[in-house]
Residue frames as a rotation matrix with the C-alpha (Angstrom) as fourth column:
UNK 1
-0.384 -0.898 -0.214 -19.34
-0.636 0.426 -0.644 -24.71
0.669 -0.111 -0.735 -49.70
UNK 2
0.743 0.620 -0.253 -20.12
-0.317 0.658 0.683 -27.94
0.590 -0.427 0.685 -47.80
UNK 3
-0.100 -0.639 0.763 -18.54
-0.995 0.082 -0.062 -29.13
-0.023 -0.765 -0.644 -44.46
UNK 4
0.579 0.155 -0.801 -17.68
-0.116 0.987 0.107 -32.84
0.807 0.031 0.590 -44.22
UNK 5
0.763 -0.025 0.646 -17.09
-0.646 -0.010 0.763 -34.28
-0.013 -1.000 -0.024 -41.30
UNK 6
0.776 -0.357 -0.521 -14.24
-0.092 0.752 -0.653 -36.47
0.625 0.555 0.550 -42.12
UNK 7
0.587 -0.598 -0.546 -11.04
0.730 0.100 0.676 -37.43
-0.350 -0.795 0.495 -39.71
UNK 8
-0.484 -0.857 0.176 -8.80
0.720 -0.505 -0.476 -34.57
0.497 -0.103 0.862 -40.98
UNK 9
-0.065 0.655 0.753 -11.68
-0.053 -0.756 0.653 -32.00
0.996 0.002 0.084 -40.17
UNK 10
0.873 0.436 0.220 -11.81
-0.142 -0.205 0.969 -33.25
0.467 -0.877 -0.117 -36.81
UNK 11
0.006 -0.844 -0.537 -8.12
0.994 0.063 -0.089 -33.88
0.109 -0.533 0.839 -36.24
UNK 12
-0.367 -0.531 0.764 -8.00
0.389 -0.833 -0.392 -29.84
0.845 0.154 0.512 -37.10
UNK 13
0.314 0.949 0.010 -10.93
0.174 -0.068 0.982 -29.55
0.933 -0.306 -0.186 -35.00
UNK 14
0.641 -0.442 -0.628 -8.80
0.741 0.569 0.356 -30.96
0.201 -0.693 0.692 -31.90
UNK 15
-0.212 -0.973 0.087 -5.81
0.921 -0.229 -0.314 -29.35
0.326 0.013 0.945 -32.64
UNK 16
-0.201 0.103 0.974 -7.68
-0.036 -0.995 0.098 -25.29
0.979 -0.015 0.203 -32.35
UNK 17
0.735 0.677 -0.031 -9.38
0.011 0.033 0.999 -26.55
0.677 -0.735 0.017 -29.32
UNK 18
0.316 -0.496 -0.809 -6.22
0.727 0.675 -0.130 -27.47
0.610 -0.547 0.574 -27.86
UNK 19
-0.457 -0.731 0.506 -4.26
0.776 -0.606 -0.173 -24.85
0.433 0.313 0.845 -28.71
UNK 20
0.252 0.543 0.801 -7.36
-0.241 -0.766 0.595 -22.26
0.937 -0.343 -0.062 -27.77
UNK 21
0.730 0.349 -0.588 -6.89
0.465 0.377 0.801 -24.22
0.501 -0.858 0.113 -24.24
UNK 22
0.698 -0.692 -0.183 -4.05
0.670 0.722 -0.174 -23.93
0.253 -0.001 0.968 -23.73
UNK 23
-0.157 -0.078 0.984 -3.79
0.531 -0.847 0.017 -20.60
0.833 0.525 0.175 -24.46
UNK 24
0.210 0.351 0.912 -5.77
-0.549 -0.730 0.407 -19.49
0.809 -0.586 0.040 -21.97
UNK 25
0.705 -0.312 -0.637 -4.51
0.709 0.346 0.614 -22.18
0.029 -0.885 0.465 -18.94
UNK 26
-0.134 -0.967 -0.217 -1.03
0.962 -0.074 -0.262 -20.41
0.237 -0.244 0.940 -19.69
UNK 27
-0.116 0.150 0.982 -2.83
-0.221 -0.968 0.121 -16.22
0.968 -0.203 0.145 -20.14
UNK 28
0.697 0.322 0.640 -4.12
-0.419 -0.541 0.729 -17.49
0.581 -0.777 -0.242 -16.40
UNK 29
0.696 -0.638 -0.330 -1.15
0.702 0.507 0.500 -19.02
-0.152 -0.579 0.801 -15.17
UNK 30
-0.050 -0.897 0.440 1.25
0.949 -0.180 -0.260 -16.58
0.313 0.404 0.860 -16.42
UNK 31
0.725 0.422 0.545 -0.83
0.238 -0.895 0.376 -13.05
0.647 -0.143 -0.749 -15.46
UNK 32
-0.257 -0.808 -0.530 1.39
0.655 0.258 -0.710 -10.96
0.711 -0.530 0.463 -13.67
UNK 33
0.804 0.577 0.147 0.46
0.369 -0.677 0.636 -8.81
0.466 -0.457 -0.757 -10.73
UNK 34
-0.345 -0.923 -0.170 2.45
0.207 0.101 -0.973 -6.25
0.915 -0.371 0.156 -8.61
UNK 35
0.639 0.400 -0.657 1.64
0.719 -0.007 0.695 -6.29
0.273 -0.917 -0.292 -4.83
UNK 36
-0.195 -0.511 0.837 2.48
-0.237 -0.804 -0.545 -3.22
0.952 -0.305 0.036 -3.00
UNK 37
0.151 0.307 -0.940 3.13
0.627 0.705 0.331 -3.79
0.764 -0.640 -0.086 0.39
UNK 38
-0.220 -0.297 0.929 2.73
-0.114 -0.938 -0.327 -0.74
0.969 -0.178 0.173 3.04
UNK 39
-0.171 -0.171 -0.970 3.54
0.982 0.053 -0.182 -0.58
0.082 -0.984 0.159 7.09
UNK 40
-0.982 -0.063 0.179 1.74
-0.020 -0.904 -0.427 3.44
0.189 -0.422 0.886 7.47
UNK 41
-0.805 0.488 -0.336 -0.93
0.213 -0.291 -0.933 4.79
-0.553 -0.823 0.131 9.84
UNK 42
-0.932 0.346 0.105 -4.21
-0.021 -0.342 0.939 4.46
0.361 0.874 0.326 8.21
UNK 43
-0.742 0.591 0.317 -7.85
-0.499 -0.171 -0.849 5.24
-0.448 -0.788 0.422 9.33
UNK 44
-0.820 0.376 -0.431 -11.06
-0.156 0.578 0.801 2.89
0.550 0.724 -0.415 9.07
UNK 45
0.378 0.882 -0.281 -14.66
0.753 -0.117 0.647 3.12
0.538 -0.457 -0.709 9.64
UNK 46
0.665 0.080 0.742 -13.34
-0.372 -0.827 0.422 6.59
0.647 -0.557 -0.520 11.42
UNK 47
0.944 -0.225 0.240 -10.80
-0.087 0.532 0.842 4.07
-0.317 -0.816 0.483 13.74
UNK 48
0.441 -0.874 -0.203 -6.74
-0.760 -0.244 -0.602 4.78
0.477 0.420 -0.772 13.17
UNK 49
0.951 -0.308 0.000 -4.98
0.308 0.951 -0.002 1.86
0.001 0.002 1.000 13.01
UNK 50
0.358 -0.926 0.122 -0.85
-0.643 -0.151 0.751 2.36
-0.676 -0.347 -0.650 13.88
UNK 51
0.186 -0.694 -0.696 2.14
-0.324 0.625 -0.710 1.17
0.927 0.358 -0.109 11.60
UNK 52
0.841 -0.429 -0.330 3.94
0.506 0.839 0.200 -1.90
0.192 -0.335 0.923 13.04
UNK 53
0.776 -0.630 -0.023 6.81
-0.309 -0.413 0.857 -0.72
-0.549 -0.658 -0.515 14.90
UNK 54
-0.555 -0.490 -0.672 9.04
-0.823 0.443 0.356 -3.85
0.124 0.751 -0.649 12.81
UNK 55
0.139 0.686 0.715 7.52
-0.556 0.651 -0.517 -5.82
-0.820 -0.325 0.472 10.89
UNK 56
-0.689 -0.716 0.114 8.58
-0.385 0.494 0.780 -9.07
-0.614 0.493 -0.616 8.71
UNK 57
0.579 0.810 -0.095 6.29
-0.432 0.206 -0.878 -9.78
-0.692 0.549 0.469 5.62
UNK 58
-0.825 -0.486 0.288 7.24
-0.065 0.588 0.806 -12.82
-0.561 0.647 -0.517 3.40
UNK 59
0.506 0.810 -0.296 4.69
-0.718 0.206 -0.665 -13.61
-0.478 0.549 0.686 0.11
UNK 60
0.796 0.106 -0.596 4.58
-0.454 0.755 -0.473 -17.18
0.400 0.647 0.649 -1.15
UNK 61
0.583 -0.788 -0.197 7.93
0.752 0.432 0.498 -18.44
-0.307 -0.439 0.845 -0.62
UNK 62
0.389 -0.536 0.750 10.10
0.342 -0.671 -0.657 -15.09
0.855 0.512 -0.077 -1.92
UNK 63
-0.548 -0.830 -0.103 12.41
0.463 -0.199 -0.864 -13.31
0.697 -0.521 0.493 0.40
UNK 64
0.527 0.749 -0.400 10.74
0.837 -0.376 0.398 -11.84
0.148 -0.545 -0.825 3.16
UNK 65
0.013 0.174 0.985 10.71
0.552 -0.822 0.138 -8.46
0.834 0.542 -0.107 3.40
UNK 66
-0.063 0.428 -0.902 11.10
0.942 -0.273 -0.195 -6.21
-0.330 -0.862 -0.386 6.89
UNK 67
0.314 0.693 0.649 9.04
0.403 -0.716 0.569 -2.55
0.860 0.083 -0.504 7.60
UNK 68
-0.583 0.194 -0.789 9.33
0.739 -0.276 -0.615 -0.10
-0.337 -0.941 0.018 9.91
UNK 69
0.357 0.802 -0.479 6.86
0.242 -0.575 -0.781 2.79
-0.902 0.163 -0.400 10.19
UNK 70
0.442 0.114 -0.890 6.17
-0.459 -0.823 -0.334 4.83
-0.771 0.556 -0.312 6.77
UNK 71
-0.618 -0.781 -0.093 7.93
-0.494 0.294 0.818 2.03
-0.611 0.551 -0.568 4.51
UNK 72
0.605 0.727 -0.325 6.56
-0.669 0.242 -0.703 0.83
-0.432 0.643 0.632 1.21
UNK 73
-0.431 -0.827 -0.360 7.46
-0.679 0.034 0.733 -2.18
-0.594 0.561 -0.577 -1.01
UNK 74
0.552 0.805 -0.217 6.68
-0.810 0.457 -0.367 -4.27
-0.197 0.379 0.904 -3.75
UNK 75
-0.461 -0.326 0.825 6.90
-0.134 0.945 0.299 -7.88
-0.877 0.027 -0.479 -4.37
UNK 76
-0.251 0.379 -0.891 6.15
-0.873 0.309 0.377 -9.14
0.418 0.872 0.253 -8.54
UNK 77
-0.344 0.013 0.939 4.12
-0.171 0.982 -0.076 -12.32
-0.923 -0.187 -0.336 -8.20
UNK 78
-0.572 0.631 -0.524 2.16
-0.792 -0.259 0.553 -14.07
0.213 0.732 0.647 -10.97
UNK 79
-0.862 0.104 -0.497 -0.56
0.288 0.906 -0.310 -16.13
0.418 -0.410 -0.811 -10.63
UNK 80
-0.237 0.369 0.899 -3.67
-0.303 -0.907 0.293 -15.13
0.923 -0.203 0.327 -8.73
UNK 81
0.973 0.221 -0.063 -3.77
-0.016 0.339 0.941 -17.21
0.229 -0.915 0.333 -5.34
UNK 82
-0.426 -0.880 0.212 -0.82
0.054 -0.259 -0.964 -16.37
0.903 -0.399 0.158 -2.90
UNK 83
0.447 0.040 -0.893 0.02
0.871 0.208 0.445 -16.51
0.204 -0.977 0.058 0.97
UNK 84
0.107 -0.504 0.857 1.24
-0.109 -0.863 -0.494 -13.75
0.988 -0.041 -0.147 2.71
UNK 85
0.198 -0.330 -0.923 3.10
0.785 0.617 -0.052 -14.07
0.587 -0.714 0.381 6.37
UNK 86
0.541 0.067 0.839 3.08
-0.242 -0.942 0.231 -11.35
0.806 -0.328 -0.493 8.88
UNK 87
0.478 -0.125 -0.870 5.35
0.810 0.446 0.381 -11.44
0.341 -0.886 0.314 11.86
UNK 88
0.111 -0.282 0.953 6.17
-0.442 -0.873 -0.207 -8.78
0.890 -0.399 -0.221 14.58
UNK 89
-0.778 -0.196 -0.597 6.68
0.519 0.336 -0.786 -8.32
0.355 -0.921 -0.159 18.14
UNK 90
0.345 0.827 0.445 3.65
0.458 -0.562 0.689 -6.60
0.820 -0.034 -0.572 20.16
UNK 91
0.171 0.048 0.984 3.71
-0.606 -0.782 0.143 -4.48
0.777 -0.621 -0.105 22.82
UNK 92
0.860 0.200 0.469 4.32
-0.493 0.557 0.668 -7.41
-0.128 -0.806 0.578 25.42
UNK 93
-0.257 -0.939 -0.229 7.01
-0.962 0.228 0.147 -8.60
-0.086 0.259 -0.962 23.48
UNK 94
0.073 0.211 0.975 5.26
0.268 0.937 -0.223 -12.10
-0.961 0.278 0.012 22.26
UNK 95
-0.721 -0.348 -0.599 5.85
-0.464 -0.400 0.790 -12.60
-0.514 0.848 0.127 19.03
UNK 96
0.188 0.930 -0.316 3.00
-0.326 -0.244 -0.913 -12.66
-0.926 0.275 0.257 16.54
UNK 97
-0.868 -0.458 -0.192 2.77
-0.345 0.278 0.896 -14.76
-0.357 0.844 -0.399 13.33
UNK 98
0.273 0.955 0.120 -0.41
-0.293 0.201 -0.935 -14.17
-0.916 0.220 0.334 10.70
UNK 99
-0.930 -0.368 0.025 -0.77
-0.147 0.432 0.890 -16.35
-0.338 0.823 -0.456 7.81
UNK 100
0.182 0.883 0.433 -3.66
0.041 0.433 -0.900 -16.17
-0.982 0.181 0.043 5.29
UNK 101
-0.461 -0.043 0.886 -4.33
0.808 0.393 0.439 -16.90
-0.367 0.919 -0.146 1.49
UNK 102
-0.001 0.443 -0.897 -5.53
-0.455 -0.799 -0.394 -13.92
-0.890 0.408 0.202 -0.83
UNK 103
-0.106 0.060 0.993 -6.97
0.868 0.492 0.063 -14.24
-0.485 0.868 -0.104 -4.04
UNK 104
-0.700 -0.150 -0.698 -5.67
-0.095 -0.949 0.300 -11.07
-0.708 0.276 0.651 -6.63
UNK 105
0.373 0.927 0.027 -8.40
0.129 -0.022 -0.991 -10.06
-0.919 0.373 -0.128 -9.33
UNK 106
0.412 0.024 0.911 -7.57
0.590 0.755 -0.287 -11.11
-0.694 0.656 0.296 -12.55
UNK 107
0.251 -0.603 0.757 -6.89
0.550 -0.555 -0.624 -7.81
0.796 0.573 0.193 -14.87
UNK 108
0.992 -0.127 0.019 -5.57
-0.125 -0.918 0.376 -5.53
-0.030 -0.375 -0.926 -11.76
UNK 109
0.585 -0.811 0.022 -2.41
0.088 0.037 -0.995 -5.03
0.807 0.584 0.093 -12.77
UNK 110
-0.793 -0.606 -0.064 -1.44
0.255 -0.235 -0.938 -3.58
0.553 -0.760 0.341 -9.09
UNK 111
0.716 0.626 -0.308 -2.96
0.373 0.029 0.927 -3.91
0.590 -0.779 -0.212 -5.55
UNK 112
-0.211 -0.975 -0.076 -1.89
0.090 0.058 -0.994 -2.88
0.973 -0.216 0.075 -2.40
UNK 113
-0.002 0.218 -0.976 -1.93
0.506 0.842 0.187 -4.37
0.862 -0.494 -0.112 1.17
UNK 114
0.356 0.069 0.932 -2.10
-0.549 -0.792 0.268 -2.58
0.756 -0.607 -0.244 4.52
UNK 115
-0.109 0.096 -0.989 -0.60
-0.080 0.991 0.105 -4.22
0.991 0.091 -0.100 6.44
UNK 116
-0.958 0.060 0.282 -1.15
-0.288 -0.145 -0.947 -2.60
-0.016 -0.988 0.156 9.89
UNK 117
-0.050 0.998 -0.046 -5.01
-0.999 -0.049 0.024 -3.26
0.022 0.048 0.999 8.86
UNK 118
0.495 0.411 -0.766 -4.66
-0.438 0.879 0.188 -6.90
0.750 0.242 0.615 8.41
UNK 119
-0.684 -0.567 -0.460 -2.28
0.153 0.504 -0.850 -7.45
0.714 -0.651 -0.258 11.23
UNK 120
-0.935 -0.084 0.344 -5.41
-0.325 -0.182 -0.928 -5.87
0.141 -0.980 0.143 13.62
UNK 121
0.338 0.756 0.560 -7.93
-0.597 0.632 -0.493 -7.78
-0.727 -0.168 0.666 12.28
UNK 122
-0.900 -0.434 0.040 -6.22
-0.292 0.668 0.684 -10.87
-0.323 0.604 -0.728 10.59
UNK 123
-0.704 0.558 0.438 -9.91
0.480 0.830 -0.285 -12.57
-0.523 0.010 -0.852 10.32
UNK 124
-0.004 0.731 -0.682 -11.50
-0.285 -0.655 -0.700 -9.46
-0.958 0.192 0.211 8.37
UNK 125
0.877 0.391 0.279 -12.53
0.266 0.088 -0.960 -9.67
-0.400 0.916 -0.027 4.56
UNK 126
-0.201 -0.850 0.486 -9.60
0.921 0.006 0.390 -9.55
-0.335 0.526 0.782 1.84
UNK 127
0.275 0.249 0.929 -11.60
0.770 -0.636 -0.057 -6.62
0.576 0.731 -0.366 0.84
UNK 128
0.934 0.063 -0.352 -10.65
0.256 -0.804 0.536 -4.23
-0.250 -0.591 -0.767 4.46
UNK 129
0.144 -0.855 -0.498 -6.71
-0.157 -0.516 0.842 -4.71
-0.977 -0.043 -0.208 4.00
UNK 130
-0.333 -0.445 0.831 -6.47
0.557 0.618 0.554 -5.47
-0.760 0.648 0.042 0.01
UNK 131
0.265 0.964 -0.028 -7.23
0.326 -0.117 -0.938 -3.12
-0.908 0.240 -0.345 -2.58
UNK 132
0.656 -0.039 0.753 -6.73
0.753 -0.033 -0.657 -1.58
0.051 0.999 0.007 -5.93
UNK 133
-0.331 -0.778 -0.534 -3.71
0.689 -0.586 0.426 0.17
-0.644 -0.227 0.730 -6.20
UNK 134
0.777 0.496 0.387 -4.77
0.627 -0.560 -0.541 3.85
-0.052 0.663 -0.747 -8.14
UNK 135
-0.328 -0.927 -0.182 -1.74
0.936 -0.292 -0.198 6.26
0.130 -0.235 0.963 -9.23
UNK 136
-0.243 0.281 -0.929 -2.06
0.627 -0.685 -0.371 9.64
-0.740 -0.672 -0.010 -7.60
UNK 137
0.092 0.360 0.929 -3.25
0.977 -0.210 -0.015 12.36
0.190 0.909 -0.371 -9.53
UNK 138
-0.246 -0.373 -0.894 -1.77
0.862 -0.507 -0.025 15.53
-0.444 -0.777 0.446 -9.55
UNK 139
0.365 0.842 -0.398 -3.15
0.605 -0.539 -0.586 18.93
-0.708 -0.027 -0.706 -10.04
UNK 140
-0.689 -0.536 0.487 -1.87
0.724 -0.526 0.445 20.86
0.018 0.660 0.751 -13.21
UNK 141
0.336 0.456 -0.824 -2.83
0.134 -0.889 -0.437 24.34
-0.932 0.036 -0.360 -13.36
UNK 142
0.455 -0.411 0.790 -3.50
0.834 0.507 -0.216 25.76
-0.311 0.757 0.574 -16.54
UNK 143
-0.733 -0.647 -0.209 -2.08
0.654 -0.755 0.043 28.61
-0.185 -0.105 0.977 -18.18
UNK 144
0.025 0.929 -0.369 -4.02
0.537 -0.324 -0.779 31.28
-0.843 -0.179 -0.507 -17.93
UNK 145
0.222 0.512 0.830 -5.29
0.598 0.600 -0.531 32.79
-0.770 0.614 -0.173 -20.91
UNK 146
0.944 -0.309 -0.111 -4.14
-0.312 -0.740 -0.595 36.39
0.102 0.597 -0.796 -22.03
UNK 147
0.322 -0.902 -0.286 -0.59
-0.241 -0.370 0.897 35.10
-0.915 -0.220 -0.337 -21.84
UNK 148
0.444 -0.460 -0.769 1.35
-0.893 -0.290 -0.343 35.19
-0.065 0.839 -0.539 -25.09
UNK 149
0.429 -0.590 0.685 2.87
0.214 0.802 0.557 31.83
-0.878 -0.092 0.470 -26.25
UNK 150
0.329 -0.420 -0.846 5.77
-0.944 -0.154 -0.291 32.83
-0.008 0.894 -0.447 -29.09
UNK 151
0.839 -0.196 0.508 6.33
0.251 0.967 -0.041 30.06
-0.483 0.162 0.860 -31.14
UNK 152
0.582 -0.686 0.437 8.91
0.614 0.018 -0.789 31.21
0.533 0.728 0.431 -33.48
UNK 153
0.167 -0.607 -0.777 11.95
0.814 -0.360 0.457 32.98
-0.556 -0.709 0.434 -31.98
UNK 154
-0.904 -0.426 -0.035 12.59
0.359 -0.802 0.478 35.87
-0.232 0.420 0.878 -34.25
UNK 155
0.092 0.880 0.466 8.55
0.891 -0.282 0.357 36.82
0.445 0.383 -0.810 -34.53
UNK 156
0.667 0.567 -0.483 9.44
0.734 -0.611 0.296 39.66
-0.127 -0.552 -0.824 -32.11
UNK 157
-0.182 -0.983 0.031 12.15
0.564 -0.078 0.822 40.84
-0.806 0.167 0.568 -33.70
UNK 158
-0.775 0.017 0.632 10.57
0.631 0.079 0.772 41.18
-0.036 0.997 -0.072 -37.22
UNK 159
-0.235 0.738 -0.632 8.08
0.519 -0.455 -0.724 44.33
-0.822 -0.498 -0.276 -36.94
UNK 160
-0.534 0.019 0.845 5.86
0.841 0.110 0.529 45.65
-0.082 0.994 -0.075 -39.98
């Protein structure tokens, strides 16, 4: 079979290329992510860091969100570049407003933020308060082996 270059061949030509673009502007415009957002007492580098007493966390423009200790929520964005806003009172009673830009990794599906860690160093790496969200894993014991498992309900019944 020979290929000729001729103007439908390259109109089709065009048309996959678009389409292929296109495709993939909208797969990275459209990606959704969920952000977990969490105000509880966590340790780093050996150094415990305190929940926020109350604290007011807005992402992007969506509703902002308030925390007190031990409180978790999430916020659906899509997209992978987003602001996040932090605001509390401190111990002095001045009030305290951090604003920086994160950038989520592409296939994690869920992350999740510390946000006592990024309120006490705002200027650390996305990588101290930002990470992959993993779901717990819980321990199943199995059964242990000499027990009996009757499958049929009348097998003990029926004696030869």
């Amino acid at each position: 079979m020979k290929i000729t270059f001729n103007r439908i061949f390259l109109m089709r030509l065009i048309a996959i290329v678009v389409v292929l673009l296109f495709a993939m502007v909208l797969f990275f415009i459209g990606k959704q992510h969920t952000v977990l957002l969490d105000n509880k007492t966590i340790t780093v580098n050996g150094e415990e860091i305190k929940a926020l007493k109350m604290v007011e966390v807005q992402v992007n423009k969506l509703e902002a969100l308030e925390f007190v200790p031990r409180d978790r929520d999430k916020v659906e964005v899509t997209r992978q570049k987003h602001t996040i806003t932090i605001s509390y009172t401190d111990e002095n009673w001045e009030e305290i407003s951090i604003t920086r830009k994160f950038t989520l990794p592409l296939m994690e599906e869920m992350v999740i933020i510390s946000i006592p860690t990024l309120a006490a160093n705002p200027d650390a790496p996305q990588s101290v308060w930002l990470e992959k969200y993993e779901l717990p894993t819980y321990a199943v014991q199995a059964a242990p082996e000499d027990e009996v498992v009757v499958t049929d309900d009348l097998a003990g019944l029926i004696s030869l």
